[in-house]
C-alpha positions in Angstrom: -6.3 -20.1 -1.0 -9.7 -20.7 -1.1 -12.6 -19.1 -2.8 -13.6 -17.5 0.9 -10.4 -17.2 1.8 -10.0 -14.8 -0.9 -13.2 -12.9 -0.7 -12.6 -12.3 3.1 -9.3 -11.2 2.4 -10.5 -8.9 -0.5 -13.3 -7.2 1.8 -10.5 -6.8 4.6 -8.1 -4.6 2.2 -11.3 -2.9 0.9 -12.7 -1.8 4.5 -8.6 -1.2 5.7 -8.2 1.3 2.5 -11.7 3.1 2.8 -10.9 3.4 6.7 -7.4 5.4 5.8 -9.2 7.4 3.3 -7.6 6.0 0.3 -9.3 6.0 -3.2 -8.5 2.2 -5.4 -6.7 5.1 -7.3 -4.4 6.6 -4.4 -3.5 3.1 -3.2 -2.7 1.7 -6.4 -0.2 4.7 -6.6 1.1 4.0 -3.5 1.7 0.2 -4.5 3.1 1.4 -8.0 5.5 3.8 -5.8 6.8 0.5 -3.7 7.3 -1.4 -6.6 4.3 -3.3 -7.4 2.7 -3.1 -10.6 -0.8 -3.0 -9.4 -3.5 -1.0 -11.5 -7.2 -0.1 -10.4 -8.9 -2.7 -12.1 -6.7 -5.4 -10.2 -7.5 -3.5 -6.9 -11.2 -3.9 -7.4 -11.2 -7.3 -8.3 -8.9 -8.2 -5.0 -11.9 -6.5 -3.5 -15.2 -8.3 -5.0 -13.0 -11.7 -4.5 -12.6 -12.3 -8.0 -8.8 -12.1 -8.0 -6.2 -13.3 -5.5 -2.7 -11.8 -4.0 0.4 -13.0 -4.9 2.9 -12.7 -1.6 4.3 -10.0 -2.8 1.3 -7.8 -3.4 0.8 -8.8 0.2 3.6 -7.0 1.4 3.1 -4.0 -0.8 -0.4 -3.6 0.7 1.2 -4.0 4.3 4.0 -1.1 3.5 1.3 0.8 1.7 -1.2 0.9 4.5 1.2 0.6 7.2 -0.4 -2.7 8.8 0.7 -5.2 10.3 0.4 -8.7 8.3 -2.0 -10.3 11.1 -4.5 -6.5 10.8 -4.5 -7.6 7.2 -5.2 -11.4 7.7 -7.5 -10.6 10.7 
């Protein structure tokens, strides 16, 4: 991934979490319910761009926000 890459994708799961409501706090409890070991501090770092997804955490954040993968990638 690119640095870009990465920021773009951090502001997409930042403005698809704020637009369901969801505190860093609520979906990281969500993700920590489906399995992924995801804390706050990793959340807000995916964010800002400063910290990139594993595949995985890619499909935790789809089953957590009930997206699809392309209204995450979009």
């Amino acid at each position: 991934m690119t640095e870009d890459f990465t920021r773009t994708l951090g502001l997409r799961v930042k403005t698809l979490r704020t637009q369901q409501g969801y505190t860093q706090d609520r979906l990281c409890a969500k993700l920590q319910l489906l399995g992924c070991d995801f804390t706050r501090s990793a959340l807000a770092k995916v964010e800002v761009g400063q910290r990139r997804l594993y595949p995985e955490e890619l499909r935790a954040l789809k089953q957590a926000l009930q997206i699809s993968y392309e209204d995450l990638l979009e």
